[in-house]
C-alpha positions as CSV (number, residue, x, y, z in Angstrom):
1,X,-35.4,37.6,11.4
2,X,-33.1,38.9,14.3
3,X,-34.0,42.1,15.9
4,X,-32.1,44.5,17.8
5,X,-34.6,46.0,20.1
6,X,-37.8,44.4,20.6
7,X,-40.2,47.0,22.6
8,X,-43.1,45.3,24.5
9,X,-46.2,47.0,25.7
10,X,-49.5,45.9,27.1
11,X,-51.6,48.2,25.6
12,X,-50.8,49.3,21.8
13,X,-49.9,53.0,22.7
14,X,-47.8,52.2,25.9
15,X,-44.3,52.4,23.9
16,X,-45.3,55.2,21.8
17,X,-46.5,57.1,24.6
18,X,-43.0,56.2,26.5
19,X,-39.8,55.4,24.5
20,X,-40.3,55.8,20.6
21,X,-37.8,58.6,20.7
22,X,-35.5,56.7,21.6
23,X,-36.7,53.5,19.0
24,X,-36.7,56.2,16.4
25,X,-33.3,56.8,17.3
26,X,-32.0,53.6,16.6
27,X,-34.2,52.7,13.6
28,X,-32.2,55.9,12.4
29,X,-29.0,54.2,13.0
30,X,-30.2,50.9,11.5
31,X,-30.7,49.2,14.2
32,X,-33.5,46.4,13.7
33,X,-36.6,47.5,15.9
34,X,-39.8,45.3,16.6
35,X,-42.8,46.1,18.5
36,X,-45.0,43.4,20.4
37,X,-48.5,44.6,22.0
38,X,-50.0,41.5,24.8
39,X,-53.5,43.0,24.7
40,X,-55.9,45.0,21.7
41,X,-56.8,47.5,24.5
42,X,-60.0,46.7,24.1
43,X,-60.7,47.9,27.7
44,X,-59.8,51.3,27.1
45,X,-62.6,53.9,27.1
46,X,-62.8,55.2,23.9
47,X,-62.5,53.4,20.8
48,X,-62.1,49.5,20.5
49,X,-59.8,46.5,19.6
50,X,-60.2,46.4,16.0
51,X,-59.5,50.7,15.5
52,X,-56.4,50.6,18.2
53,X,-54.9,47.4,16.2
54,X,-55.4,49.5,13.0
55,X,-53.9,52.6,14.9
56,X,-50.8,50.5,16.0
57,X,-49.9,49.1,12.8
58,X,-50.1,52.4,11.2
59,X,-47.7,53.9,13.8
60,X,-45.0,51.2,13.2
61,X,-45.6,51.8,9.8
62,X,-44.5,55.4,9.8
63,X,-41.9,54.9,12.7
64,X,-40.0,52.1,10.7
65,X,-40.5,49.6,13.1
66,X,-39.6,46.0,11.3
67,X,-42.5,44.3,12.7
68,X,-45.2,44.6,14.9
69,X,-47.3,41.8,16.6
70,X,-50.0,41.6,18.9
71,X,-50.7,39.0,21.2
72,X,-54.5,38.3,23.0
73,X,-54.0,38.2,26.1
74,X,-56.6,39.8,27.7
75,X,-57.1,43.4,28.8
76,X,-57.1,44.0,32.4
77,X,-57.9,40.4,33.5
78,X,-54.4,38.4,32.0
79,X,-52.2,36.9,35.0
80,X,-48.7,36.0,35.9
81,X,-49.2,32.6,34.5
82,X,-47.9,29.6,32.0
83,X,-50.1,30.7,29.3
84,X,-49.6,34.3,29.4
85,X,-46.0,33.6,29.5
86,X,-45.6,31.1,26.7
87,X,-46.8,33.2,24.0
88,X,-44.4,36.0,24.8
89,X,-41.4,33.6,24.7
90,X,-42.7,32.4,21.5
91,X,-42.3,35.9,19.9
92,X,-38.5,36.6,22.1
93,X,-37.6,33.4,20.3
94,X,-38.5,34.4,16.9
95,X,-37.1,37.6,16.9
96,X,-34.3,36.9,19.6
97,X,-33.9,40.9,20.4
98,X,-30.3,41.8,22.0
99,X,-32.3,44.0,24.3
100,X,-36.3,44.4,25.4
101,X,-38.1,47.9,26.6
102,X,-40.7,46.9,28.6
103,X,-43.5,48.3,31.0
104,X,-43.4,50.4,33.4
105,X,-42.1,48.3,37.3
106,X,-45.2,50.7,38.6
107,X,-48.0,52.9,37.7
108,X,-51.4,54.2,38.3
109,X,-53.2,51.0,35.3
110,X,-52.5,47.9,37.3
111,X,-52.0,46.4,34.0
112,X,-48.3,48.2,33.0
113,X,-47.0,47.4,36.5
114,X,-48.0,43.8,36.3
115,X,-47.2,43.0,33.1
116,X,-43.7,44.8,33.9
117,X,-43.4,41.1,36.4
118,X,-44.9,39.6,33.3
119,X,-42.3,40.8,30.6
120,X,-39.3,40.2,33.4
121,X,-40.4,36.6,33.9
122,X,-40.7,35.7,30.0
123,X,-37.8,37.6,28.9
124,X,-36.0,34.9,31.5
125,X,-37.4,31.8,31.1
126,X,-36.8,32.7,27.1
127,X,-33.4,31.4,28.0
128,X,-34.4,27.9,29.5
129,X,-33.6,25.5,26.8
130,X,-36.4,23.0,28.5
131,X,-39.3,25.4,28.1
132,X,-40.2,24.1,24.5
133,X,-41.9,26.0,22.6
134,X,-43.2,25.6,18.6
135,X,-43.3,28.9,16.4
136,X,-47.0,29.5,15.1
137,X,-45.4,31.1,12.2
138,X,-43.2,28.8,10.8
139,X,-43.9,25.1,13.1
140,X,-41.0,24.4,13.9
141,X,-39.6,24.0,17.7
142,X,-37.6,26.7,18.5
143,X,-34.3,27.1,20.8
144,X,-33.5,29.2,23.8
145,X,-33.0,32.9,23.6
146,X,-32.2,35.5,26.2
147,X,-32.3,39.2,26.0
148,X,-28.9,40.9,27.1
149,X,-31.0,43.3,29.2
150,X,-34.1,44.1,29.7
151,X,-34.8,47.8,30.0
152,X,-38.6,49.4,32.2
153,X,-39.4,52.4,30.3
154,X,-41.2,54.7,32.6
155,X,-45.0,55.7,32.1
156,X,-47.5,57.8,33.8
157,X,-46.1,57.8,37.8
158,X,-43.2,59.8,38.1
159,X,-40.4,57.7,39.0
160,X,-36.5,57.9,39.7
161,X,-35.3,57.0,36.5
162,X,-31.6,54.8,35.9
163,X,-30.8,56.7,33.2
164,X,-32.5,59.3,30.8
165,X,-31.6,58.8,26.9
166,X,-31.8,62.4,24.9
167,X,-34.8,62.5,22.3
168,X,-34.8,66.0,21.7
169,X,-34.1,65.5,17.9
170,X,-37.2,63.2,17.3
171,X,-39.5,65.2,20.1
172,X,-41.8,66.0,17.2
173,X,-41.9,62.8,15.9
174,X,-42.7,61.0,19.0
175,X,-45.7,63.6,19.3
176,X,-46.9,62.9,15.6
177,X,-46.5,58.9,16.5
178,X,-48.8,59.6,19.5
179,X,-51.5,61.3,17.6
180,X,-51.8,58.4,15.1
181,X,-53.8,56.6,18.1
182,X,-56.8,59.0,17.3
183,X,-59.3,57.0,18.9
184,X,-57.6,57.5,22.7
185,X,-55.9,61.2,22.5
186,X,-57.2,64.7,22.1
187,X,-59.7,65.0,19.0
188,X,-62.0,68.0,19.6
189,X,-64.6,66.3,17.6
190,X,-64.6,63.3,19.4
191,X,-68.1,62.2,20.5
192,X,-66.8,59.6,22.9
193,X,-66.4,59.9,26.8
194,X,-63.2,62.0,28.2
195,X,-60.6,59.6,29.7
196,X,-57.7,60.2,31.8
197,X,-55.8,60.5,28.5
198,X,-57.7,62.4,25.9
199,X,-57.8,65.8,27.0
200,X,-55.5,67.9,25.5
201,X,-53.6,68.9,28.7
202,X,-52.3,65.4,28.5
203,X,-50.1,65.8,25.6
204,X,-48.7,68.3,27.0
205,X,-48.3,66.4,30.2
206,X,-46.2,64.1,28.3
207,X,-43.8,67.0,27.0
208,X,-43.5,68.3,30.6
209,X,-42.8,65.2,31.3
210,X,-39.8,64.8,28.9
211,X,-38.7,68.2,29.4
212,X,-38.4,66.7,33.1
213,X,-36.2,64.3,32.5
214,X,-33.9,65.6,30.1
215,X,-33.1,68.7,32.7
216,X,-30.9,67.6,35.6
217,X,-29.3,65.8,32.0
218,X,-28.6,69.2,30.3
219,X,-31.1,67.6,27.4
220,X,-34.1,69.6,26.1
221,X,-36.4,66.1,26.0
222,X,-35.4,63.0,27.2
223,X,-37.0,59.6,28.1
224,X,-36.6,58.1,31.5
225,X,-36.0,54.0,32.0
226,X,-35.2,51.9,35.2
227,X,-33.2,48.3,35.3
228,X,-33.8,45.6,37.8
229,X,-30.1,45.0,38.7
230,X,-26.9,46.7,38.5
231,X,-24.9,48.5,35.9
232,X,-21.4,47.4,35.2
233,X,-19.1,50.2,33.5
234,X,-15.8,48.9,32.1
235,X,-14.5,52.3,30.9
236,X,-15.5,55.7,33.3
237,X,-14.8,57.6,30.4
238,X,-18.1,56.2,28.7
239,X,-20.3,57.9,30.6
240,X,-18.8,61.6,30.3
């Protein structure tokens, strides 16, 4: 199975909270659109690994999504290292995505800015025919693969972003996509500690934030994302 766009995240919320506007966009226009999560989260405040897995799988469910995986590294503690890499060129290789989203270059969790480093390094060495690697699903070796690009969605610091892609007809869908992680965002009823993320200023935080970027773009919401080296435009008339 060949995807299009394969959307990595550390923690199971990170691309919902980030660029499934622009995933719902595509899946829209057919495009094939996977979803790979390198932790359970289960470091996160509220709620725990086996609720945030269900959570995640129900969000790619109603978003469209192809497939979803989730890898164990683990939560706040995984390095920049052979094995943390291996099993993430495992899943580029089965999936062999034309392009990858991933974290955020930096941000206030240590974990999205290093497993930005993390995604880079994998999404490379994907490519290097003598990194053998065997596919859990099906054992049997698998070849080299390399994403065309690799695009850093941005997260919770407010960075210059590369570009800005227009969400504002799937705003409201990204928020319902959100919600579906009830165990970390605003429930009223929740009996569980407060966290950075759960109050309901938050969510509205991340519509600020889109309203942000789509601005200086003459967009209503938009979603912001950074590349690691440079743009080549064969046509001018492209980016009008």
């Amino acid at each position: 199975m060949k995807l299009d766009i394969l959307a990595i995240g550390v923690h199971p919320d990170d691309v919902e909270l980030s660029c499934v506007g622009t995933l719902l966009h595509y899946i829209d226009q057919g495009k094939k659109v996977g979803l790979l999560d390198l932790t359970k989260g289960e470091l996160g405040t509220r709620g725990n690994a086996q609720l945030r897995t269900q959570e995640a799988m129900e969000s790619a469910r109603l978003m469209g999504a192809t497939v979803r995986e989730q890898l164990d590294l683990a939560d706040g503690f995984f390095e920049i290292n052979k094995e943390s890499i291996l099993p993430i060129i495992e899943v580029i290789r089965r999936y062999r995505p034309d392009i990858v989203f991933a974290n955020s270059n930096s941000d206030r969790h240590p974990d999205h800015g290093r497993s930005a480093r993390l995604e880079d390094d994998a999404c490379f060495y994907s490519g290097l025919r003598k990194i053998e690697t065997i596919d859990k699903l099906t054992g049997q070796p698998q070849e080299a693969w390399r994403p065309k690009l690799v695009l850093h969605y941005i997260q919770d610091y407010h960075l210059v972003p590369d570009f800005v892609f227009d969400i504002t007809p799937y705003f409201d869908r990204k928020i319902e996509l959100i919600k579906t992680f009830r165990s970390q965002f605003y429930d009223p009823d929740s009996a569980e500690p407060d966290s950075p993320i759960s109050g309901k200023d938050f969510l509205e935080f991340n519509a600020a934030r889109s309203r942000d970027f789509g601005r200086p773009a003459n967009m209503t919401f938009a979603e912001g994302f950074q590349v690691n080296r440079l743009f080549g435009v064969k046509d001018i008339f492209d980016l009008v």
